[in-house]
N, C-alpha and C positions, 0 to 999 in steps of 0.2 A: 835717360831712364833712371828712376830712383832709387836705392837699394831694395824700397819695400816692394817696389817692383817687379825687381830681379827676384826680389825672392817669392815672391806671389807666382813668377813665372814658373818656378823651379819648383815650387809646393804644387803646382799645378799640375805641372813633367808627373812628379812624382804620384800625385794621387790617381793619375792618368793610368801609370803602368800598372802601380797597385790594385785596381780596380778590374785591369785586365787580372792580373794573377788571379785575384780575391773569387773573380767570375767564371775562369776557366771553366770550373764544372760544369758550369749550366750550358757547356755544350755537346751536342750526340757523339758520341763515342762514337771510333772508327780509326781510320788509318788517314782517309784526307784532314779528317778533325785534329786529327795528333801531330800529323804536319805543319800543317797552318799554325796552332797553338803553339809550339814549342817557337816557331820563325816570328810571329804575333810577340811574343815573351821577350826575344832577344830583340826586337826593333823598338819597341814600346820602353823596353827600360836602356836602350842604348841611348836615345834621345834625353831622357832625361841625364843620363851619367854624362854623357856629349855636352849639355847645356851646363854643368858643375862644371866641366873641364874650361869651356870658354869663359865663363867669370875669371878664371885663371891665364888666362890669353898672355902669350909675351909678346903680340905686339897687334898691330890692328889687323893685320894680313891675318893672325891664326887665330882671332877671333873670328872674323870672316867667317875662313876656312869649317873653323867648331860648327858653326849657326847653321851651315849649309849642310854637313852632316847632320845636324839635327834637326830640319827640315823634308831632308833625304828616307831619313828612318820613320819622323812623323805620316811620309807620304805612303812609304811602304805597309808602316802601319793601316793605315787609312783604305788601302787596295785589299790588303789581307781580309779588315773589319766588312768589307761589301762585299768577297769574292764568301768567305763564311756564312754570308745572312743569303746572298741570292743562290746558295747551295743549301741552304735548306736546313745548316748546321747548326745553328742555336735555337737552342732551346728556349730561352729567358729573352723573348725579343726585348720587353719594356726595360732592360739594363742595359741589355747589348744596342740600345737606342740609343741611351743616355752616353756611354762608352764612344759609340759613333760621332756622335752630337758634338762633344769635346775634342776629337782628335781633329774633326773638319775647323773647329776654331784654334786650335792649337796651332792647326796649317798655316791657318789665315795669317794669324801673328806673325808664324815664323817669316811666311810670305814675305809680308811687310817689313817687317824687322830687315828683313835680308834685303830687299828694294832700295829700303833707306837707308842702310849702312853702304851699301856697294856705290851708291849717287851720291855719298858724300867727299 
């Protein structure tokens, strides 16, 4: 992987979580909505902060290790993002699509990424 790569991935993470943040509002006020958002908030930007940490890996075992928490978080994210829409909770579906759309490719990546580092 190339560095414009890695950083594309990491610009990605990040516009990922920020998008989450930026969109929060556009969801129904409540107490399940308040839940999920604040857990959504921390999985969404732990992945990204996870993915900075692993570029810094000291060795290939804790890059591993990095990629699969930030797969972990990605996934978590991803449950949260369907378990809010099929509860009725956003508001702003056509964002909250676009939001969705991303984290299911972002999986995909990490997926992969993590397939083919671990078989090497």
């Amino acid at each position: 992987m190339g560095t414009s790569q890695k950083y594309d991935l990491q610009e990605r993470l990040v516009k990922f979580s920020a998008s989450i943040i930026l969109n929060i509002n556009g969801l129904n006020k409540g107490f399940a909505s308040e839940h999920l958002t604040k857990q959504l908030i921390r999985s969404s930007t732990s992945s990204a902060l996870n993915y900075g940490e692993a570029q810094a890996a000291e060795s290939r075992r804790d890059f591993i290790h990095k990629m699969k928490i930030c797969l972990k978080e990605l996934r978590e994210s991803q449950v949260n993002l369907q378990v809010l829409k099929e509860a009725r909770l956003i508001s702003d579906l056509d964002e909250f699509n676009e939001i969705i759309q991303e984290c299911k490719e972002l999986v995909a990546i990490f997926t992969s990424s993590v397939k083919t580092t671990t078989t090497k």
